[in-house]
C-alpha positions in Angstrom: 0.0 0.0 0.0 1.5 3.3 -1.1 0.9 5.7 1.9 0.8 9.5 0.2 1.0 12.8 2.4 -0.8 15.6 0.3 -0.3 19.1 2.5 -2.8 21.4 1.1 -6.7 21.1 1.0 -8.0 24.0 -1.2 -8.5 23.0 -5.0 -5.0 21.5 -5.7 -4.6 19.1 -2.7 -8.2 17.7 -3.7 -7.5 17.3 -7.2 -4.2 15.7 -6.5 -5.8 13.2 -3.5 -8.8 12.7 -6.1 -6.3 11.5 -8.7 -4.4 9.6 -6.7 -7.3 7.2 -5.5 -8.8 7.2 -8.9 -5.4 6.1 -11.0 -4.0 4.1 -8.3 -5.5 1.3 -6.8 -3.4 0.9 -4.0 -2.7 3.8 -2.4 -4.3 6.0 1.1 -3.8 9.6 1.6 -3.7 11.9 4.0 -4.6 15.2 2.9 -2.8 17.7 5.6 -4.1 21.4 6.4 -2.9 23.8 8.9 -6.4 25.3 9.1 -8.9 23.1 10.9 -11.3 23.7 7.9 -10.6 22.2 4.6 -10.9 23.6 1.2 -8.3 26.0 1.3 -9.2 29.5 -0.9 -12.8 28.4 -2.0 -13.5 29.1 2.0 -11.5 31.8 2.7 -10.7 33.2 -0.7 -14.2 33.0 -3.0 -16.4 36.2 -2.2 -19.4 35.6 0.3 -22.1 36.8 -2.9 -20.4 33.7 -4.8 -22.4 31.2 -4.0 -22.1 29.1 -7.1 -18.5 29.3 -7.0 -18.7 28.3 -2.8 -20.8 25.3 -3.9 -17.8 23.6 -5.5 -17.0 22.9 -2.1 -19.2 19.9 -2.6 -16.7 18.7 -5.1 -14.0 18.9 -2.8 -16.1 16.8 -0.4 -16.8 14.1 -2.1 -13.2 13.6 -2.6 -11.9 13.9 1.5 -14.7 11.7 2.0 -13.9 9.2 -0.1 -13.0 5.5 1.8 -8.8 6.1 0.6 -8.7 9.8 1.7 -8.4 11.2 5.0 -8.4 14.7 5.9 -5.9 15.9 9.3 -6.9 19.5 10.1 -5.2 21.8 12.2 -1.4 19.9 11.1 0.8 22.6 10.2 4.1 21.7 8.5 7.3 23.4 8.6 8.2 25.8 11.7 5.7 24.9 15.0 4.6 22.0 13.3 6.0 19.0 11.6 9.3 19.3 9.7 9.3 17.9 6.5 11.4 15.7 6.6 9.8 13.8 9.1 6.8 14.1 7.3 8.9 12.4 4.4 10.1 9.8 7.1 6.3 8.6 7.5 4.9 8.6 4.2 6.2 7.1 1.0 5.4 10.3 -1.2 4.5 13.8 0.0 3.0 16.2 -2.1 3.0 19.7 -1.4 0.1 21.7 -2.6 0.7 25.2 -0.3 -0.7 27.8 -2.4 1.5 31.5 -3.4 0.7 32.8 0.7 2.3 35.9 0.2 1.1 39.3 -1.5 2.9 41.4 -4.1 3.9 44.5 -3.0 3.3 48.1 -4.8 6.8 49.1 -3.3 6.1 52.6 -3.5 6.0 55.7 -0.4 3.5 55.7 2.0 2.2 51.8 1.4 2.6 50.7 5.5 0.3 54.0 6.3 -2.9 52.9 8.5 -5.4 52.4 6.0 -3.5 50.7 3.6 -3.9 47.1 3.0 -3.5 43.9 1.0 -7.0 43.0 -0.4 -6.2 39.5 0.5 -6.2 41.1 4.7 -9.8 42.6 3.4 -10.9 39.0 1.9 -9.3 37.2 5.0 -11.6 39.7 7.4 -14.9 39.2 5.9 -14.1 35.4 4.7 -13.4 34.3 8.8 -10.3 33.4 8.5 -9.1 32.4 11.9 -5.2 34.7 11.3 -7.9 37.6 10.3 -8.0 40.8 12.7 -10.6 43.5 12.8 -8.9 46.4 11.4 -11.3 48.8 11.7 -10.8 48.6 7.6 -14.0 51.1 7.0 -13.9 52.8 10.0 -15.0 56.2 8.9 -14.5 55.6 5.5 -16.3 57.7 2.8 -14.0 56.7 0.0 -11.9 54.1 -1.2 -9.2 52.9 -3.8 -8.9 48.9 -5.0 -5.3 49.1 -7.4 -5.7 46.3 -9.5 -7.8 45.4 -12.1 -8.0 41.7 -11.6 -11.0 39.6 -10.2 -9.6 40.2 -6.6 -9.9 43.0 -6.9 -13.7 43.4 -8.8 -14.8 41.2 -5.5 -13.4 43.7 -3.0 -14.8 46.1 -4.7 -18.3 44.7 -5.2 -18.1 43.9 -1.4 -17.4 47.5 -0.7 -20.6 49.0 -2.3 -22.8 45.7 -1.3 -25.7 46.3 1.0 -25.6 44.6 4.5 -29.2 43.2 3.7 -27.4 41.6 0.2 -25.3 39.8 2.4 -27.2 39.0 4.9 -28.5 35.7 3.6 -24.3 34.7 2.9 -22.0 33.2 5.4 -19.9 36.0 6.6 -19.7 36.3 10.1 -21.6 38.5 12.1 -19.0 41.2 13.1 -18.2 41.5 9.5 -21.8 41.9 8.7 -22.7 45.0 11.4 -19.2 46.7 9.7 -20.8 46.6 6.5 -24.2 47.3 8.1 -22.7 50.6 9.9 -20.0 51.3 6.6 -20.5 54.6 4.4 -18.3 53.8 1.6 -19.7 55.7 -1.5 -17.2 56.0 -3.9 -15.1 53.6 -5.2 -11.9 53.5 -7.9 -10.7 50.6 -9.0 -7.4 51.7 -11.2 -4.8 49.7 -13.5 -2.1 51.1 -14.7 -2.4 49.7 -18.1 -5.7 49.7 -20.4 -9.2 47.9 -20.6 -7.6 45.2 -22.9 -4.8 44.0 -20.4 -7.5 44.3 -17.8 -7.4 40.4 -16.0 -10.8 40.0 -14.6 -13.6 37.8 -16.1 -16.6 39.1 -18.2 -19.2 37.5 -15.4 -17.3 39.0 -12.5 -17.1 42.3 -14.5 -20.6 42.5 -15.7 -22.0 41.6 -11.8 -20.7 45.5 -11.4 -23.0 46.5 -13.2 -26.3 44.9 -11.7 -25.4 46.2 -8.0 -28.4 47.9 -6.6 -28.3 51.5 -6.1 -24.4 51.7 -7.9 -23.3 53.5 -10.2 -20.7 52.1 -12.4 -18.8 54.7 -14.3 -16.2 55.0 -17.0 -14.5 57.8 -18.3 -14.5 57.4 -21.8 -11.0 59.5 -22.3 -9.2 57.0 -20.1 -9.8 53.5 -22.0 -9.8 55.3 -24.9 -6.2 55.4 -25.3 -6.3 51.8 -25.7 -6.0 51.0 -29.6 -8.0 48.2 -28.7 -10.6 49.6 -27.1 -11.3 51.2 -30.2 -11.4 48.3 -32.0 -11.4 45.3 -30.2 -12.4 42.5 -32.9 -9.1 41.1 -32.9 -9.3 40.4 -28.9 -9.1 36.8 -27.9 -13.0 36.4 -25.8 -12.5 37.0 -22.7 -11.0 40.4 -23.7 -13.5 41.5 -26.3 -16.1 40.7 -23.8 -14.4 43.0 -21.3 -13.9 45.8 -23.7 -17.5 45.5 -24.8 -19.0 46.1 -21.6 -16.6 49.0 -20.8 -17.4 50.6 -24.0 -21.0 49.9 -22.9 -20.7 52.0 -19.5 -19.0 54.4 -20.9 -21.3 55.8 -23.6 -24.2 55.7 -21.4 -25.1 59.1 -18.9 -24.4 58.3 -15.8 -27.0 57.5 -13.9 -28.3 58.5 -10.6 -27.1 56.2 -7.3 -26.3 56.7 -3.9 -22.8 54.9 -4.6 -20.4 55.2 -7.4 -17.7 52.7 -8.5 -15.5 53.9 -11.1 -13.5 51.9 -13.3 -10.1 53.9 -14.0 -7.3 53.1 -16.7 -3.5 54.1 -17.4 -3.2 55.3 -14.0 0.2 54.1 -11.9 0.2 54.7 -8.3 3.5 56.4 -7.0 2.7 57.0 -3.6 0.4 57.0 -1.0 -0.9 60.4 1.1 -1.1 60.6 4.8 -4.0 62.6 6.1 -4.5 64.9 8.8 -4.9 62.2 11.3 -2.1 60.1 9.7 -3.9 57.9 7.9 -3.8 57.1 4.3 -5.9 60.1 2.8 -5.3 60.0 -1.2 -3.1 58.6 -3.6 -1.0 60.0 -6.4 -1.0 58.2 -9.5 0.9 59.1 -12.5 -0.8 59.2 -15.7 0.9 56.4 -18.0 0.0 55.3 -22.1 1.1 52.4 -24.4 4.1 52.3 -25.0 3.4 50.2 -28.3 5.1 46.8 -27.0 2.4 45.8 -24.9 3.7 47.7 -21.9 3.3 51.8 -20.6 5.1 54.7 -20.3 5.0 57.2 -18.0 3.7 61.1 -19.1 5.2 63.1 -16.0 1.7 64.3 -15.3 0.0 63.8 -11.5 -3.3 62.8 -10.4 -4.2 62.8 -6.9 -7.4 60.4 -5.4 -8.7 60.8 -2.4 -9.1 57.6 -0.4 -9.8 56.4 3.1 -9.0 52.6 2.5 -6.7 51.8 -0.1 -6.6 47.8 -1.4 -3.8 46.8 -3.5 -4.3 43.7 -5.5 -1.8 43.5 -7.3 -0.6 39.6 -7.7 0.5 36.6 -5.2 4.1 35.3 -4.7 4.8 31.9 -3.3 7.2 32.2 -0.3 9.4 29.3 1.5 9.0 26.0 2.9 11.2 25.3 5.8 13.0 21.9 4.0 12.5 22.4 0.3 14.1 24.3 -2.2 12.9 27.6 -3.5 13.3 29.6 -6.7 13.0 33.2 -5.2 12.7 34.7 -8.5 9.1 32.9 -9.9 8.0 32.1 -6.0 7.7 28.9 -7.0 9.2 24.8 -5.7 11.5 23.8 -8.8 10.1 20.8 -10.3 9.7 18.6 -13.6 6.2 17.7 -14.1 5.5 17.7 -10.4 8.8 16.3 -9.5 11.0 18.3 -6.6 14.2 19.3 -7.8 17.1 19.8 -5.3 20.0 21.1 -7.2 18.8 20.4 -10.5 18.2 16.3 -9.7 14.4 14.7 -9.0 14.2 14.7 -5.0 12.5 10.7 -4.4 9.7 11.0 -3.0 8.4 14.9 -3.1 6.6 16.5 -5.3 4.1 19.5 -6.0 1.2 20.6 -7.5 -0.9 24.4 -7.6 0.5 27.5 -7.7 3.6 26.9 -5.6 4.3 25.0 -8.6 3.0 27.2 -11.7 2.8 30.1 -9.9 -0.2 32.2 -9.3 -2.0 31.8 -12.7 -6.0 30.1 -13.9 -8.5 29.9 -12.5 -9.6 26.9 -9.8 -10.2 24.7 -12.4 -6.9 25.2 -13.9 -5.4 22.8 -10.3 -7.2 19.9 -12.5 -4.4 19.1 -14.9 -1.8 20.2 -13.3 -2.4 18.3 -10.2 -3.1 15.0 -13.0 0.6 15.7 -14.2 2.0 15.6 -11.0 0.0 12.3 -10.0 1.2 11.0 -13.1 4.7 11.4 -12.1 4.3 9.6 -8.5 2.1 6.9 -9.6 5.2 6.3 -12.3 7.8 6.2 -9.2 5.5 4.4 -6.7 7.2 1.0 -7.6 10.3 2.4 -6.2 8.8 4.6 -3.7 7.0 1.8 -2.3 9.9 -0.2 -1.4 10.7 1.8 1.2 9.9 0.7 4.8 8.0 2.9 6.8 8.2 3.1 10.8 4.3 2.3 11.3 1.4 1.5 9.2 -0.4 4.5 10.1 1.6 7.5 10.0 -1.7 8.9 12.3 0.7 7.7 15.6 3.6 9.2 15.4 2.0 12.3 14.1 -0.3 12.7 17.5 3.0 11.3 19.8 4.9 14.5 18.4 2.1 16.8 20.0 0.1 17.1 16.6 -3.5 17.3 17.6 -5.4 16.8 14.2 -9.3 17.7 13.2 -10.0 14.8 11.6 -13.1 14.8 9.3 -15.8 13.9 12.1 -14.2 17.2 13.8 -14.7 19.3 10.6 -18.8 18.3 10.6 -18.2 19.5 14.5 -17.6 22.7 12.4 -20.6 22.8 10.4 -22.8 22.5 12.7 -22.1 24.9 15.1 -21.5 27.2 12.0 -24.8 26.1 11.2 -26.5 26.3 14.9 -25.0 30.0 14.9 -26.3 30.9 11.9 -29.8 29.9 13.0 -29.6 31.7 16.2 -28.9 35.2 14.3 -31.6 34.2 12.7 -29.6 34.1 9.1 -28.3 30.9 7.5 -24.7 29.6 8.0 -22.2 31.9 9.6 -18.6 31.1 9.6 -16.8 30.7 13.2 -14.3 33.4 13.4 -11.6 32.1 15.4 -9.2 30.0 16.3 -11.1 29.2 19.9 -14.1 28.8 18.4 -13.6 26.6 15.7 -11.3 24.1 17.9 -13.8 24.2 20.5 -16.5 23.2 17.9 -14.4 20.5 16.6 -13.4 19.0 20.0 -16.8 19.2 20.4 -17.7 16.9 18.1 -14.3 14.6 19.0 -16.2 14.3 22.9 -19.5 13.3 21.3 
């Protein structure tokens, strides 16, 4: 029996524990998590409103509850948790499936004011993530300013002109809920520095501005207009002509009456970032940019200033270090051939990884499909050799929990639910994620005692 650790249980570490059980016969996994709650970014990462795109976490079920899977919450690996190389010690093949953690940087003056943040600290806050703090992110904030023009950045903004009774009926926990509920956010930018055509969101998320009740979405036509292709964007590939389309649409209409604005701005770069009076971010200069006919832009030396009192870059992920691999700091990524580690340019027996910590930040969730099949193609190629190799127990479960690793195992995870659920129903709304750390080991213990 081929014993496989898969560390990782958002979209990649199911697809690569739902390959592994349905090419190889003979194999168990573990899938590891340092969260107590599985699924990874389609929990803590996909927009409360998105309820379609939350439902594929019924996908991801089906596969941790399949008969050869087992899911070990709350199992961090690397510094505080297990190292792994002892994780390599108890399983045959480990596959590492940890995501890009870290956020790209503007690297410009002013970014560490108070009031500036990484959108994925906004997402974390309103999505429950247990590391999440209440940063008072719209304490007293009239206006904000989401840099970016990706779909991160269309769901923060969305969730900044949403309507507490819109989200009401969604899972986002209750203190998030009376911030929104108490917010007066009414004007939103949500710049790029380059034009409508580079632009990285999808048409869906894009047109969803546009059916926001009581918003305004506005663009100036002068901005995308510099574009060549927004002029004429027939020889777009879809996703991009789409795009253009619907810009082109908002900008030739009047703009219509609302008691919040969202406006979509282009060839704008930010340069710095204002203090205010009270020493928080308070506006941000942007420099005007254009093509600069290589698919890039140039700066024009002319200034724009916007006041803000949020600002939300969103600008890109990086993957960042595992204690006990090797790292290319340059793409943020594990080297590898087709899934295979690579410690000093030689295939490391045994390790492997799948995701963006292998690709890099790129796709979309269904994108984690194929690459996670290539990397289980690789292992189930080496398991005749991999399996060879004695390991200290049968169930690597043992050691884990004699090393002072306390795992949520799945029957802890329904613990979960159902207090999510039982709170939900005594705020009179419908699920409502657990907030904390406290609370959502309590819940799972819970369960454990029953």
């Amino acid at each position: 029996m081929l014993r496989v650790a898969v560390v990782g249980s958002g979209p990649s570490g199911c697809y690569t524990a739902q390959s592994l059980v349905q090419l190889g016969q003979d194999v168990r996994v573990d899938v590891l998590d340092r969260l107590p709650c599985p699924y990874g970014l389609v929990r803590y990462g996909v927009a409360p409103d998105h309820e379609k795109i939350k439902s594929l976490q019924n996908a991801l079920r089906t596969v941790l509850e399949h008969e050869r899977v087992r899911f070990l919450g709350a199992v961090p690996v690397g510094p505080g948790g297990v190292p792994a190389t002892r994780l390599r010690e108890l399983y045959h093949a480990v596959v590492y499936c940890v995501g890009a953690a870290a956020d790209r940087r503007l690297g410009i003056p002013g970014e560490d004011l108070p009031g500036s943040w990484s959108a994925t600290e906004f997402v974390s806050w309103y999505s429950a993530h247990p590391d999440a703090v209440d940063a008072g992110f719209l304490r007293g904030v009239r206006s904000a300013v989401v840099i970016g023009v990706g779909n991160v950045a269309v769901d923060v903004a969305r969730m900044l002109v949403r309507g507490a009774a819109e989200l009401r009926g969604t899972d986002v926990p209750q203190a998030a809920l009376d911030t929104f509920a108490a917010g007066r956010v009414a004007d939103v930018h949500m710049v790029g520095r380059r034009g409508p055509s580079q632009a990285r969101f999808t048409t869906k998320e894009l047109r969803e501005l546009g059916a926001l009740p009581d918003t305004a979405v506005l663009v100036e036509p002068a901005e995308p207009a510099l574009d060549p292709a927004f002029r004429d964007p027939s020889g777009l590939p879809g996703t991009q002509r789409r795009n253009v389309e619907v810009l082109r649409g908002w900008a030739d209409r009047p703009a219509p009456d609302a008691a919040r604005r969202l406006r979509l701005r282009f060839f704008l770069r930010p340069v710095e970032l204002i203090a205010g009076a009270d020493g928080r971010v308070g506006a941000v200069r942007f420099e005007r940019t254009r093509p600069d006919g290589r698919g890039g832009v140039t700066g024009t030396g002319r200034y724009e200033e916007i006041r803000a009192g949020l600002v939300l870059r969103s600008v890109g992920y990086r993957g960042v270090p595992l204690e006990g691999l090797p790292f290319d700091a340059a793409s943020g990524t594990v080297p590898h051939r087709a899934g295979r580690v690579l410690r000093a340019g030689a295939v490391a027996p045994g390790e492997y990884v799948a995701g963006w910590i292998k690709r890099g930040p790129t796709g979309v969730i269904g994108t984690n499909r194929p690459c996670a099949k290539e990397t289980v193609t690789s292992l189930l190629a080496d398991a005749p050799v991999l399996v060879r190799r004695d390991l200290p127990t049968g169930d690597p479960l043992g050691p884990l929990r004699a090393e002072g690793a306390e795992p949520v195992e799945w029957s802890g995870w329904r613990g979960i639910e159902r207090a999510e659920a039982e709170l939900g129903a005594s705020l009179g709304r419908q699920v409502v994620k657990l907030p904390d750390w406290e609370s959502l080991l309590a819940a799972a213990r819970g369960a454990a005692d029953r």
